[in-house]
C-alpha positions in Angstrom: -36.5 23.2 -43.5 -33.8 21.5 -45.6 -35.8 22.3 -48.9 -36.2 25.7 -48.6 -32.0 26.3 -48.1 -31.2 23.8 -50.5 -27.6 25.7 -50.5 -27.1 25.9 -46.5 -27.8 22.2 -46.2 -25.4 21.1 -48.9 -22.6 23.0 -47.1 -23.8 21.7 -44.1 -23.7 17.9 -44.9 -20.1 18.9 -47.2 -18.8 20.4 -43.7 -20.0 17.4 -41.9 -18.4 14.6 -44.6 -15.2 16.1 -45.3 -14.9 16.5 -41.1 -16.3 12.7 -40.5 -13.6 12.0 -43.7 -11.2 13.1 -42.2 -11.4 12.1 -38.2 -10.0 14.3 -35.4 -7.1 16.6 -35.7 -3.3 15.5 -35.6 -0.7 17.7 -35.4 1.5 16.4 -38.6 4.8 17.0 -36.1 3.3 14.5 -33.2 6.2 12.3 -34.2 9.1 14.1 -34.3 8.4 16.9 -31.5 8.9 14.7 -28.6 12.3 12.9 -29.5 13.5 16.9 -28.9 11.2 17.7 -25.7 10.7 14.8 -23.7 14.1 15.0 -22.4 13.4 18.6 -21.2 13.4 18.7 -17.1 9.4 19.9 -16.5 9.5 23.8 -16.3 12.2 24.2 -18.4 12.1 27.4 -20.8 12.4 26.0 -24.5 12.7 28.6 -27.4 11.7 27.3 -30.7 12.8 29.5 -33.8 10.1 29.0 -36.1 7.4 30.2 -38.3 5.0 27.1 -37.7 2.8 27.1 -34.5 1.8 23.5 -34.6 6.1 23.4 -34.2 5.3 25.2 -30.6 2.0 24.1 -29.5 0.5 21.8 -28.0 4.1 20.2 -27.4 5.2 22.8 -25.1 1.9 22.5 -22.6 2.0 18.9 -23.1 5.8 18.6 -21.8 4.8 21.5 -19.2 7.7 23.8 -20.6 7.7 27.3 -20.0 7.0 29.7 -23.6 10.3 32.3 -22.9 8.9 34.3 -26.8 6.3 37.2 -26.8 5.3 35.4 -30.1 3.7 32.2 -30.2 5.5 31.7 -33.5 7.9 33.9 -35.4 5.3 33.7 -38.4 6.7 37.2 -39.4 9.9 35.5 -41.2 8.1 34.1 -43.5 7.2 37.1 -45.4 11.2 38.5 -44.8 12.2 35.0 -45.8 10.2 35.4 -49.5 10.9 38.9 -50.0 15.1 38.6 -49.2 14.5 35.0 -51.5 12.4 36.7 -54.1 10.0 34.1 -53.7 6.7 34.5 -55.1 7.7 37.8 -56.4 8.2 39.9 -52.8 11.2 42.3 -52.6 12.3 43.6 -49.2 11.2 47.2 -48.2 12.4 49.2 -45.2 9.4 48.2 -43.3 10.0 45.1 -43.6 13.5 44.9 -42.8 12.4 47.1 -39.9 10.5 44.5 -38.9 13.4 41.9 -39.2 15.4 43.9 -36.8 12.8 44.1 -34.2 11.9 40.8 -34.3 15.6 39.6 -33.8 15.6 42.4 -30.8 12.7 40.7 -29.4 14.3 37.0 -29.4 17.2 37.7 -27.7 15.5 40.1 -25.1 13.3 37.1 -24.5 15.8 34.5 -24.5 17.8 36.5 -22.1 14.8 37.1 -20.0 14.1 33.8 -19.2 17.2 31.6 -20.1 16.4 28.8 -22.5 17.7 25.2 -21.7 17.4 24.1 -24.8 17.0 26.5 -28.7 15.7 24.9 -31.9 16.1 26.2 -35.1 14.0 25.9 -38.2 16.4 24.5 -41.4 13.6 24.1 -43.4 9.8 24.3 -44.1 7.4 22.5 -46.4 7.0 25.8 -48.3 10.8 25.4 -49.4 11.2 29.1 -48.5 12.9 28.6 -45.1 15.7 25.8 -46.2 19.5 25.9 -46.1 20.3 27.2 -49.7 17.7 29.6 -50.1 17.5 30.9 -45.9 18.8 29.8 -42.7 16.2 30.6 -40.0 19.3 30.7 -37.2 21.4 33.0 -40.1 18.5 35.5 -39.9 18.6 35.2 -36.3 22.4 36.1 -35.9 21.9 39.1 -37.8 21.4 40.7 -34.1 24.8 40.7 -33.1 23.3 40.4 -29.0 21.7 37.4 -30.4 25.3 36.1 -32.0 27.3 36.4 -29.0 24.4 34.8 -26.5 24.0 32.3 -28.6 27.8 31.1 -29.4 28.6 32.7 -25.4 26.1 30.2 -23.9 24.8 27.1 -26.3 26.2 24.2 -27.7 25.2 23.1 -31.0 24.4 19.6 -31.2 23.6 17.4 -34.6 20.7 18.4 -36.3 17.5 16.4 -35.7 15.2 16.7 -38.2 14.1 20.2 -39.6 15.8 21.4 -36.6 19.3 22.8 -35.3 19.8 22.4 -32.4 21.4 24.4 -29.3 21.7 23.1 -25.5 22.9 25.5 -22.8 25.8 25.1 -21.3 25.8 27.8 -18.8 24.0 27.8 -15.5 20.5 29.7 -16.4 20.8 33.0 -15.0 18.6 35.7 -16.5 20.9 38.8 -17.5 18.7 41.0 -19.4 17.3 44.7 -19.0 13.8 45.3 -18.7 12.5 41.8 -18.5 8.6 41.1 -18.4 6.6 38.2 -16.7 5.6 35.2 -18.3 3.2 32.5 -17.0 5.3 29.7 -16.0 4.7 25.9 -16.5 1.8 24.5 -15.0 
């Protein structure tokens, strides 16, 4: 009974108030995902450079776009982003930089895997650690020089739409990696 575990119903009815409070779950980028996806023909590959999931998902199911990443985010940069910044009092080690290079290795593999219509880049986050003075996702990303020339060999930039660059493909979508895996396609 409720006055025996005085404690467990307390949480209980905070867990239920603060959830009733609040109402259902929004994703806080409902507004400004779709100016940059609904355009995208259904099935095309999208490759979003960023640390935020709620950036990725549900927009890319809900526009039936295909996922080209083997991450669902690039959360990772986040950590390289404070520690080359000094943010919060990280430093870079070789593990980390290790890391870095792997995870640029892996974007372009992927994105010449499946051939991305359309790339956006991170500028900024709400943490202030990603931004344009302090690091440029894309920057971090051109490190790899594979990733430099497939990028500037194959996309377009266009004007920056909100916390985004953004890069359209401008040759036909041929895949012309090594060693590509499968990926579930669009529904």
């Amino acid at each position: 009974t409720m006055a025996r575990r005085p404690l467990a119903t307390m949480g209980a009815i905070l867990f239920l108030a603060v959830g009733i409070g609040r109402g259902p779950y929004v994703n806080t980028w409902a507004d400004e995902m779709p100016q940059l996806l609904a355009h995208e023909i259904s099935g095309s590959s999208v490759m979003i450079l960023t640390t935020d999931p709620k950036r990725v998902f549900p927009f890319v199911d809900d526009y039936n776009l295909t996922w080209p990443s083997r991450h669902f985010a690039h959360w990772m940069v986040s950590a390289i982003a404070q520690a080359e910044t000094g943010a919060n009092g990280a430093s870079m080690t070789p593990q980390l930089g290790r890391v870095g290079a792997e995870v640029r290795y892996q974007a372009v593999t992927d994105m010449m895997c499946h051939p991305p219509s359309l790339v956006l880049s991170q500028i900024k986050n709400r943490g202030q650690v990603i931004n344009p003075k302090r690091f440029r996702m894309t920057d971090f990303f051109r490190r790899n020089e594979d990733f430099r020339r497939y990028l500037a060999n194959n996309y377009r930039q266009e004007k920056t739409v909100g916390v985004f660059e953004v890069y359209r493909r401008r040759t036909p979508l041929t895949a012309d990696g090594a060693n590509c895996y499968n990926i579930s396609t669009a529904r």
